[in-house]
N, C-alpha and C positions, 0 to 999 in steps of 0.2 A: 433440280440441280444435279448437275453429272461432277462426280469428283472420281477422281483418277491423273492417269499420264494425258498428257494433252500436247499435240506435234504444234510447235512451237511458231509454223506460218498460219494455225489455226487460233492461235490463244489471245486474238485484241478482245478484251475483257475480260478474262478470264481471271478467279482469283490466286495467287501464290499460295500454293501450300508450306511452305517452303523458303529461305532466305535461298536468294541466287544472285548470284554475280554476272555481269551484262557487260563481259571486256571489264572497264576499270569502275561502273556505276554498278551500286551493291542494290538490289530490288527484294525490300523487305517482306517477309512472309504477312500476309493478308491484301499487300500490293495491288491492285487490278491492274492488268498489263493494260499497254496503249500500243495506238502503231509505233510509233519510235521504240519501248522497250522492247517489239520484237524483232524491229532490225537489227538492234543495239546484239541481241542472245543470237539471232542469225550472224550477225560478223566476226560474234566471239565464238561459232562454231556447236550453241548448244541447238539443240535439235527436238528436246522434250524437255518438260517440265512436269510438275503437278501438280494440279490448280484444280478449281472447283467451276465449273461452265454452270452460271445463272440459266433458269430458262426464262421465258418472259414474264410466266407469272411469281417468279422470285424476286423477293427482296432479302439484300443485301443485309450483315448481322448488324451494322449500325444504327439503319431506318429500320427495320424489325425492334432491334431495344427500344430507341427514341419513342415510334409507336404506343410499344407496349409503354413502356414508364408514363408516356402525358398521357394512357389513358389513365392510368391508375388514381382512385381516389383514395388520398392521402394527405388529409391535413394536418400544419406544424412542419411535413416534410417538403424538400426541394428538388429536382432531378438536376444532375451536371449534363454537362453535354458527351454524346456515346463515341466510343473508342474501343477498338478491338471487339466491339460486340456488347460493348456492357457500359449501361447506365447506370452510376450510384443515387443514389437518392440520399440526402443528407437533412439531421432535424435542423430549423429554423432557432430554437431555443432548447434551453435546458428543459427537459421534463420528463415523463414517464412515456413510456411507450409501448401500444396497445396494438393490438393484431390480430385480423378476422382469420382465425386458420383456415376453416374452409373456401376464403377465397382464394388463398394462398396455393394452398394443395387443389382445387382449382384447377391454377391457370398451370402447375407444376403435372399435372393430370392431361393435359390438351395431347403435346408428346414433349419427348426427351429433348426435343432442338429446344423447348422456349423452356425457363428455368428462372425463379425468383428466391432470393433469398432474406431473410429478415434476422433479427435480432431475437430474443424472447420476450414473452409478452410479459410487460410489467417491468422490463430490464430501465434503470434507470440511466440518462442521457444528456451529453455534454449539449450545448449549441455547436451547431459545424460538424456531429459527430456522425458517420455513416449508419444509417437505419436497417436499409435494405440494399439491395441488389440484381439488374434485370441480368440476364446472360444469355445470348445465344449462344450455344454451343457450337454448330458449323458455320460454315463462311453465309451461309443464307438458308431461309425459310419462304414455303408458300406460303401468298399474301394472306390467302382464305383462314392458313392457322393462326396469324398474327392478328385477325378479324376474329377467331373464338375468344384470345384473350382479350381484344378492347374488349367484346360483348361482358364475356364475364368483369373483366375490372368497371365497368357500367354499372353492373348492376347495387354493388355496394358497398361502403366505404372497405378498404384491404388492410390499411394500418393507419395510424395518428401516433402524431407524439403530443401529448396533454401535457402544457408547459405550468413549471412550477409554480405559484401565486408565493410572493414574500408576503411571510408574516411574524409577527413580534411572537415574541415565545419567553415564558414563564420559565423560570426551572428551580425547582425546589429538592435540597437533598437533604435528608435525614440523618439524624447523628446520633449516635451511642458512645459512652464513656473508649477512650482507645484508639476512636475515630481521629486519623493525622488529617489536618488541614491541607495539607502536601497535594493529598489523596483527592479532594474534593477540590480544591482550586484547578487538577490536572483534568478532573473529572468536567469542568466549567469547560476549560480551553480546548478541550475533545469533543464536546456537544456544540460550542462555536465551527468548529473546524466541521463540522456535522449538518449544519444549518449551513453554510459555506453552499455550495452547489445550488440550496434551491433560492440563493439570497436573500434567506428570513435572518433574523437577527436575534440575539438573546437580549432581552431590556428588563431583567433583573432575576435577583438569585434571594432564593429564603433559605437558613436552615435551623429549620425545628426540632428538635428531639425526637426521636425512633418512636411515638407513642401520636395515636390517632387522631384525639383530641386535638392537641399543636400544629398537627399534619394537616387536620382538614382545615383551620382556621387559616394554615399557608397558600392553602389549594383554591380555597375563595380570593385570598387577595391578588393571586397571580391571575386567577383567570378575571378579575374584574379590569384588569390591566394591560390584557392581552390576548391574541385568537387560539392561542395552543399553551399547555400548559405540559413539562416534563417532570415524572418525580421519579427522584435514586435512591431507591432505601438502603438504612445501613446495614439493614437484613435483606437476606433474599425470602421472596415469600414464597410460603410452602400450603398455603390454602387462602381459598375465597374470603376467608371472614379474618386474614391477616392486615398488618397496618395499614398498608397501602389502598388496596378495595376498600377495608371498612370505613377508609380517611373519605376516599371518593364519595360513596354514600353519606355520609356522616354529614360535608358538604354541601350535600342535597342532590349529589349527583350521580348515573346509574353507572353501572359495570355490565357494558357485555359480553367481558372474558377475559377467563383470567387463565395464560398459558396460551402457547403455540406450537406446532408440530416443525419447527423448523430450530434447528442446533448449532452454532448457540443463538441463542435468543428462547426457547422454553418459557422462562419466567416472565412474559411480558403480561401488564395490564393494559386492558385497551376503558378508559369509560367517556363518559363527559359531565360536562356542567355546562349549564346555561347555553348548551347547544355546541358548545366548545370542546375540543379533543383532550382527556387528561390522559397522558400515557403515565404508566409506571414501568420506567425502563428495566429492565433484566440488567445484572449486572456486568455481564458483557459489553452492552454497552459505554460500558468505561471508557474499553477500546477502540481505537480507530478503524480497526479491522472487519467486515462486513458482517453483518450477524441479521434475523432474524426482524430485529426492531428495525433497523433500515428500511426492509420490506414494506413495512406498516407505515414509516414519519413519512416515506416519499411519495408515498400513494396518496397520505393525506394533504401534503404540500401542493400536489398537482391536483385537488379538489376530485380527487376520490374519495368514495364511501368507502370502507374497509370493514363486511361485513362479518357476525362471527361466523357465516357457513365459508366465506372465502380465506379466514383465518384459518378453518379448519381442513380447507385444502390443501394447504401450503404444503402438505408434509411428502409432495414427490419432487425432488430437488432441493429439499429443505435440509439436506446433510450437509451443512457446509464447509469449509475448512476449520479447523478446531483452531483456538485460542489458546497456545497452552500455558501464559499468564494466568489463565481461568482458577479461582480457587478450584474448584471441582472440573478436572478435567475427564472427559467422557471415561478413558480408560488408565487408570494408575495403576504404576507398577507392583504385582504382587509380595514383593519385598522390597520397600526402599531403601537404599542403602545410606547410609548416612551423608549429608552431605560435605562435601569436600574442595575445599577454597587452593588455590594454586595462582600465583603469584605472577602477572607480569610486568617486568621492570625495562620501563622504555629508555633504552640509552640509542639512541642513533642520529639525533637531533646533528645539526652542523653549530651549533653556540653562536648564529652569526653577531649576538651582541659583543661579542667576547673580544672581538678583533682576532688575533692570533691564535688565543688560545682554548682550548676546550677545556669548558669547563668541570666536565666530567672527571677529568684528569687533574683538578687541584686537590691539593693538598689538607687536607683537614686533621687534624691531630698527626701530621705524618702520613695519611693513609689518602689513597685518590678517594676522590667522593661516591665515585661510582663502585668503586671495591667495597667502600664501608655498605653505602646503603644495600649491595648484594647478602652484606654477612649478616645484618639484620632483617632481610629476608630468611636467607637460612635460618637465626633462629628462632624465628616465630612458629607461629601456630601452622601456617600455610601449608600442607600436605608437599609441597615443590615448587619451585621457579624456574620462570623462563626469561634470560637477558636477551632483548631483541638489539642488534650493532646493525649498524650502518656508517656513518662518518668516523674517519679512522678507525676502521673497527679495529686492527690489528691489536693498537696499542691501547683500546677498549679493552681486547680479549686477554691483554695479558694484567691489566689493571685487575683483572677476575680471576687470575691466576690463583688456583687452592682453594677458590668458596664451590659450594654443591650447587652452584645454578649452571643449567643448559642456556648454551648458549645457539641464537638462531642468527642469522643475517639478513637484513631484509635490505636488496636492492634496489630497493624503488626509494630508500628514507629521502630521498632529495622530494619528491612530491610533498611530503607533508605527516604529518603524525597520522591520519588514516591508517596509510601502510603498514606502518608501524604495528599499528593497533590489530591491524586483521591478520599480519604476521605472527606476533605473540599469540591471539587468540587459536589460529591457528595450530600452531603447534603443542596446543594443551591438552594432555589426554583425556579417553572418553567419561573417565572416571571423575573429572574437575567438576562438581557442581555450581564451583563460580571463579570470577577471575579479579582477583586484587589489582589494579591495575596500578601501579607507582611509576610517576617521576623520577629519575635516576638525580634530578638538581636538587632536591628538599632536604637538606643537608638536618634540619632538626627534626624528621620524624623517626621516632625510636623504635627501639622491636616493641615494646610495650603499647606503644600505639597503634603499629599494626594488630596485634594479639588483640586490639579491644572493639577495633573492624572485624574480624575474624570472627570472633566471640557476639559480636550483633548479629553476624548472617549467619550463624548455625542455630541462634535460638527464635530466626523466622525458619527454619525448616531448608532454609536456600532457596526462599520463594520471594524474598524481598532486596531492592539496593540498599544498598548501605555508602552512605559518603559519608566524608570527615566534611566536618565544618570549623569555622574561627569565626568567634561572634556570632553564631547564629546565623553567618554566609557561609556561602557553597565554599567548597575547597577538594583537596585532594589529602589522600589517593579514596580510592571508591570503588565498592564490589560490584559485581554484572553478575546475577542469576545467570546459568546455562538458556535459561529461555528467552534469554536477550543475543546470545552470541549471533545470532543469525541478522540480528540488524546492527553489528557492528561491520559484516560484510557490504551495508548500504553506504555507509562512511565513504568521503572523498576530499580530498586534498589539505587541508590543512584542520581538521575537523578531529575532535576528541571525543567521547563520552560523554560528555554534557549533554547536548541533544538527545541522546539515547535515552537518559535519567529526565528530561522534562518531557519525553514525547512517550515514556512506557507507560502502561497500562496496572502498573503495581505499586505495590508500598514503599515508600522512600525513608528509612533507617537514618536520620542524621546523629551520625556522633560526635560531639565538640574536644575538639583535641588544641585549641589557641592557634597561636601564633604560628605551630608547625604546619598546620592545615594550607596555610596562604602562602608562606615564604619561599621563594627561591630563588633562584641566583644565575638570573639571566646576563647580571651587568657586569663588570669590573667592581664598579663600587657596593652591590649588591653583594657579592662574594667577599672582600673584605669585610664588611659588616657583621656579615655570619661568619664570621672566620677561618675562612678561607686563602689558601694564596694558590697562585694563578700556574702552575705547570705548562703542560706541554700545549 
């Protein structure tokens, strides 16, 4: 192949290097010119181009990929058809996926024109999802080089995707005096949501008391139940001959390791029974967030063996992204400072049940409602407040007129309370270790009820949520640990805090405060009820 300038009554075949314009037809860069596109650039006066002249034993970058990719052995995977020089290959099914490097680096070895690209080995995979990648780099290769790669992809298999096998699963969590139910029902719906990918199923849940005895008797009946078995202790283990291992054996069944060199995930148990996988999940695992045990349940999903010398590998790329829900996070800071609640009060709503009026703006003892509930912000416990406006805000901002809350505005309030909420959070300083988030409508929540929110999230350290409840149902308003703020930024359109609190990875604080918890005053007849009357 000759690439350079090429005189333009020489170029029928030639490739475009280049997008060129032919009079009023635009001739796209990789184009192969014909006789017509070089009358078309002779009438329009061009003279030269830059294109790439095929020689006879060249093939072109498309038949070069196609080549190379159908020789490629690759089962579970599919090749699309070649474009621009490049063949995707995509898996067939969900499952793990596996890759000979040496034949990879291979056919990446022949020269720089022919080029493959893959995924990492053991990276876990969608169905449809791209694996790998052929690429010629110039507009064409000799045939001869495109004939070293068939040979090398000939000789043996390059990559697979090993699709996942659904299987029934066990899971048993262990409990200690303290242990919230909250905790271990979120702990259920994240090990679902976990199982989810390889379409295995959880088809029952035990939990025994934190003591071996109980534990191994749990561990026999799930495994007789089922092909995989998970246990969550309500301790993290700190040696081989701890609950978890000892329960395994106990059971009759062996441990071959306890611990892994990947973070988080450390604390994992790998054993079995009756031929069967028992993991003892590390408590990461809670999390939704990739950790360590993933590594290990997907490999065993796709009818991998996961031995302990390949466990013991793991530890290059095994640094993962930290958790920092994690009780024990890698690196804590050497003085922690106390932590520090800061208040955000969503007023920016449009009241559209209200008809006319906003109801922020009625009148309660004399006082607009959004003025009051501001001054019992102020005098709580709350380190500072932030009033988030948006509808009418003007005559919001002057209903706040003399209380000590900052006021922000958030232009977007017509999408939905999200905004809201990543506004307020937003403007909270770095010193806020959580954020009270209030309803500006709950006309019966007093300072005394905030103070006793307050007073729950500084004796978890500001490591836990704290919601009010009524009856022993959800309610408002409700703390957000700083290690949540980053997924109130995921929030979209009409979307609260709720989701955050059933989908976090931490302890859920509920405190019962009645009827204030639930109440508020969306309606007309709602707001006279609590007695209110109806303003501007």
């Amino acid at each position: 192949m000759k690439f350079g300038p090429v005189a333009v009554e020489n170029a029928c075949g030639a490739v475009l290097a280049h997008a060129t314009m032919a009079g009023q037809k635009r001739l796209r860069k990789a184009h192969r010119l014909t006789r017509e596109d070089v009358e078309l650039l002779l009438q329009a006066g061009v003279r030269e181009v830059i294109a790439a002249v095929l020689d006879p034993e060249d093939l072109d970058e498309d038949e070069a990929a196609r080549r190379i990719a159908a020789a490629l052995r690759a089962s579970g995977a599919e090749a699309r058809a070649p474009a621009t020089g490049r063949v995707n290959l995509h898996a067939r099914a969900a499952g793990i996926f596996l890759v000979d490097r040496k034949v990879i680096d291979a056919i990446n070895g022949i020269d720089p024109a022919i080029t493959i690209a893959t995924l990492s080995p053991f990276a876990a995979v969608d169905a449809g999802q791209m694996v790998a990648t052929v690429k010629i780099i110039p507009f064409a290769v000799p045939e001869n080089l495109v004939a070293q790669a068939e040979a090398v992809c000939a000789a043996r298999e390059a990559f697979c995707v090993r699709p996942f096998q659904p299987r029934r699963v066990g899971l048993v969590q262990t409990v200690l005096p303290g242990v919230k139910a909250s905790v271990l029902d979120k702990t259920a719906r994240i090990t679902e949501a976990r199982l989810a990918r390889s379409a295995s199923r959880l088809t029952g849940e035990m939990r025994p008391p934190h003591e071996e005895g109980r534990l191994a008797a749990a561990i026999r009946a799930q495994v007789a139940e089922n092909d995989m078995v998970l246990v969550f202790g309500a301790s993290a283990v700190c040696d081989e001959e701890d609950v978890i291992p000892a329960a395994i054996r106990l059971a009759g069944g062996r441990v071959s390791r306890v611990g892994m060199p990947v973070d988080p995930g450390n604390l994992l148990v790998v054993g079995t029974l009756d031929g069967k996988p028992v993991l003892g999940a590390p408590g990461c695992a809670r999390s939704p967030r990739p950790n360590g045990f993933d590594w290990v349940l997907d490999r065993l999903m796709a009818g991998l063996d996961v031995s302990p010398e390949e466990i013991a590998g793991m530890g290059v790329g095994g640094l993962l992204m930290e958790i920092p829900s994690r009780p024990q996070p890698r690196e804590a800071p050497a003085r922690a400072p106390a932590p520090e609640v800061w208040a955000v009060l969503l007023a920016a709503g449009r009241s559209r049940r209200m008809g006319a009026h906003n109801k922020l703006l009625a009148a309660f003892d004399g006082q607009p409602l959004v003025g009051r509930m501001a001054q019992r912000l102020a005098a709580s416990r709350a380190a500072g407040a932030v009033a988030v406006l948006g509808h009418q805000a003007e005559a919001v901002s002057r209903a706040l007129a003399g209380v000590a809350i900052r006021q922000v505005e958030n232009p977007d309030f017509a999408t939905g309370l999200a905004s809201s909420l990543k506004a307020g959070i937003r403007a909270l300083p770095p010193s806020a270790s959580g954020a009270l988030v209030v309803l500006a409508d709950m006309p019966h929540i007093a300072t005394a009820d905030l103070d006793r929110l307050v007073e729950a999230f500084l004796a978890s350290g500001g490591r836990a949520i704290v919601r009010a409840t009524h009856g022993g149902k959800r309610g408002n308003p409700v703390i957000l640990p700083r290690a949540l703020f980053g997924e109130v930024e995921r929030l979209e359109g009409d979307t609260g805090a709720r989701q955050i609190v059933e989908s976090a990875p931490m302890e859920v604080i509920e405190v019962e405060l009645g009827e204030a918890a639930s109440l508020d005053v969306d309606t007309p007849e709602a707001l006279r009820a609590a007695g209110g009357v109806a303003g501007a």
